[in-house]
C-alpha positions as CSV (number, residue, x, y, z in Angstrom):
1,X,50.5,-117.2,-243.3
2,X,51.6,-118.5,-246.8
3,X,55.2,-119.0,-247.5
4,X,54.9,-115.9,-249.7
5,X,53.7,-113.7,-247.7
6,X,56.5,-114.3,-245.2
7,X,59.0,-114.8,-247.7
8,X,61.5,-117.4,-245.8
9,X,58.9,-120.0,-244.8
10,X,60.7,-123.7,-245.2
11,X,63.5,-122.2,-247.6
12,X,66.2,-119.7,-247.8
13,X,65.5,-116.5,-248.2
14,X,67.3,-114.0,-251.1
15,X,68.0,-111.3,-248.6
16,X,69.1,-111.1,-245.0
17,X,68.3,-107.9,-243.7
18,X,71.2,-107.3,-240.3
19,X,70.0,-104.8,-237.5
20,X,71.8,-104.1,-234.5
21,X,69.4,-102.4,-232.1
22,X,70.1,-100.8,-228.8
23,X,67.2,-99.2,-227.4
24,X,65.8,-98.4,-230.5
25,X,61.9,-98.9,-229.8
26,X,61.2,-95.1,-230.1
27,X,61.5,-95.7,-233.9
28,X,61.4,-99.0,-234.5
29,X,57.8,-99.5,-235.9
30,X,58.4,-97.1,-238.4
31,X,61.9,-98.5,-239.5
32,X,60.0,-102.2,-239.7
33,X,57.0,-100.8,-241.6
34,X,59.1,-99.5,-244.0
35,X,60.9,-102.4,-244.7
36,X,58.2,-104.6,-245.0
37,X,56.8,-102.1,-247.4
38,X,60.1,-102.9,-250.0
39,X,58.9,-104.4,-252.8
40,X,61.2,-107.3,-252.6
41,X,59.7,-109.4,-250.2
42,X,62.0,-112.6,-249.9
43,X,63.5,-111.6,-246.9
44,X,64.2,-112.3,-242.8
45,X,65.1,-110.0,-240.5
46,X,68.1,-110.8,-238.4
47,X,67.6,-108.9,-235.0
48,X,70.1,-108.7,-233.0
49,X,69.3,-106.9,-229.8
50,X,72.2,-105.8,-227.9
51,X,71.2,-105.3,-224.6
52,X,68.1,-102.9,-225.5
53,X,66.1,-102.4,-222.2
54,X,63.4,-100.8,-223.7
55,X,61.3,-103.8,-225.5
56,X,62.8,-103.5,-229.1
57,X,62.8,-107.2,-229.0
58,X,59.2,-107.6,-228.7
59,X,58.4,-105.0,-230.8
60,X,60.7,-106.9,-233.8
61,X,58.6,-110.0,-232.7
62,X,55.5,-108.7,-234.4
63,X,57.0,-109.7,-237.6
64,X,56.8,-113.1,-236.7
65,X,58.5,-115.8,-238.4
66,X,59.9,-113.2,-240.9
67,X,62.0,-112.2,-237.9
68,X,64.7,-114.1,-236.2
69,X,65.8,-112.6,-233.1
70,X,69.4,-113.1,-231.6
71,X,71.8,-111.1,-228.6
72,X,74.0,-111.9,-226.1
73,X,74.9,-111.9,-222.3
74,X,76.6,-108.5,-223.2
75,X,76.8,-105.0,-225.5
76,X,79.1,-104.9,-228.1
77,X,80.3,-102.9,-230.6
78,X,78.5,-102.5,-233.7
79,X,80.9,-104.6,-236.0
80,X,80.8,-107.2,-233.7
81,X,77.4,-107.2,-233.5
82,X,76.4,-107.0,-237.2
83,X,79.4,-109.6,-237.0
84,X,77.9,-112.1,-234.8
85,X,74.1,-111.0,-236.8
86,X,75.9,-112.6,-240.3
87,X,77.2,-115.4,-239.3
88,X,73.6,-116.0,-238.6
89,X,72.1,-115.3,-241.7
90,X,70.9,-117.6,-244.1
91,X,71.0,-115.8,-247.6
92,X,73.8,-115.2,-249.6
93,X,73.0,-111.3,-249.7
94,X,73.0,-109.0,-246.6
95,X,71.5,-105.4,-246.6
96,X,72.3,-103.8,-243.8
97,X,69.4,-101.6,-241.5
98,X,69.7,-99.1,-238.9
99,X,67.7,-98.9,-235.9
């Protein structure tokens, strides 16, 4: 896909959209659908999946390279997580998205 159609391809995006999910997949299409229906579209996703057992992960994956996927060894609390999710980031603006 173009670089405008993903939004982030080969250059910094405006937005970094931060979710912390934890076994969220019951709902998780429907939260992604939505925000890929924003009509700001310079954006990436910053997953980070903290410890889901349930295939959130994947299900974020369908966004492909709009998405970048991130965890650890370990659950932790939301503000660390969203913590840890930012530092990752690569805009200057966050938004932040419940799973």
């Amino acid at each position: 896909m173009s670089a405008s159609a993903h939004g982030v391809a080969g250059r910094t995006p405006t937005v970094s959209v931060i979710m912390v999910c934890y076994d969220g997949a019951a709902l998780l299409s429907q939260t992604l659908a939505i925000l890929t229906a924003q009509t700001l579209q310079d954006w990436e996703l910053v997953f980070w999946d903290n410890g889901s057992t349930d295939g959130s992960a994947d299900i974020a994956r369908g966004l492909g390279a709009r998405v970048r996927i991130f965890g650890g060894p370990e659950r932790l609390t939301l503000g660390a997580a969203r913590g840890e999710a930012v530092a990752l980031a690569r805009a200057d603006l966050f938004a932040f998205l419940r799973s």
